[in-house]
N, C-alpha and C positions, 0 to 999 in steps of 0.2 A: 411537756404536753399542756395546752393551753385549755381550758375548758370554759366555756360562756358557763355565766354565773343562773343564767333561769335553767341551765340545764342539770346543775347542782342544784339550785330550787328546789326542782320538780321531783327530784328522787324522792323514791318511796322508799327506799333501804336503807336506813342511817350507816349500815357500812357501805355500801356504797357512794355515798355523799361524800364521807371520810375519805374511800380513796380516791375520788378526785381531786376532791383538796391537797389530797396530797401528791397529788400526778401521777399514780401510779396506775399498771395497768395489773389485770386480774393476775396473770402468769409472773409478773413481780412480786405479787402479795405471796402467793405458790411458793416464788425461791427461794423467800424473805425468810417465810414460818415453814416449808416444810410441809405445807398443807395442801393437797391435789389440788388446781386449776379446777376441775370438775365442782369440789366442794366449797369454794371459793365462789363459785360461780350459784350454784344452790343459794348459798345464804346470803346471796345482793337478789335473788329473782323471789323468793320467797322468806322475806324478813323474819316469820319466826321461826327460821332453821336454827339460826344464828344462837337464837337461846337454848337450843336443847343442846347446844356442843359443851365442848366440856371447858370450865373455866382457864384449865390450860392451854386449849387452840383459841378463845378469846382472848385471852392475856398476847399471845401470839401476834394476832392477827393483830388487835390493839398498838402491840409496841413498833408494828411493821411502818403502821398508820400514823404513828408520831402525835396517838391518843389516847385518852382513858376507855375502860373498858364501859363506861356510863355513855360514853358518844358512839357506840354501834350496836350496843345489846337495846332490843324495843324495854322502856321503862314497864311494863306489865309485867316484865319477865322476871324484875329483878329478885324479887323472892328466891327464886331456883336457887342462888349462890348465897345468898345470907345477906345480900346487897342492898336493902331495902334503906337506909340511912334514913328513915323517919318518914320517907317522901310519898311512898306508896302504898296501902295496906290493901 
């Protein structure tokens, strides 16, 4: 799957950026981790879903993506996991 690149731009959902990049489509990520289509689909329409899951469906989703879990979680969030590495207080 080919994706023009202003269309990856434009995303508001850094996981969904991610999964264009990586060609994948939402029911892929689902097969990949495990994780319902539905909820997959949540946390690219409304970005700070993604932070309230739990580090183990991020880790998931992440390694689905062929990325760190820092390229889909919004950096505000990262407190939640202990993830803060000096960058944001």
């Amino acid at each position: 799957m080919k994706i023009a690149s202003d269309t990856i731009n434009n995303c508001e959902s850094r996981m969904r950026k991610m999964r264009l990049v990586a060609g994948l489509k939402q029911k892929e990520v689902s097969a990949l981790t495990g994780i319902n289509t539905k909820t997959i689909c949540q946390y690219e329409m409304d970005p700070a879903k993604i932070n309230k899951a739990s580090i183990e469906s991020v880790a998931k989703i992440a390694d689905a993506l062929g990325c760190d879990i820092m390229d889909i979680i919004e950096p505000k969030y990262l407190n939640k996991w202990g993830l803060n590495y000096g960058l944001y207080e």
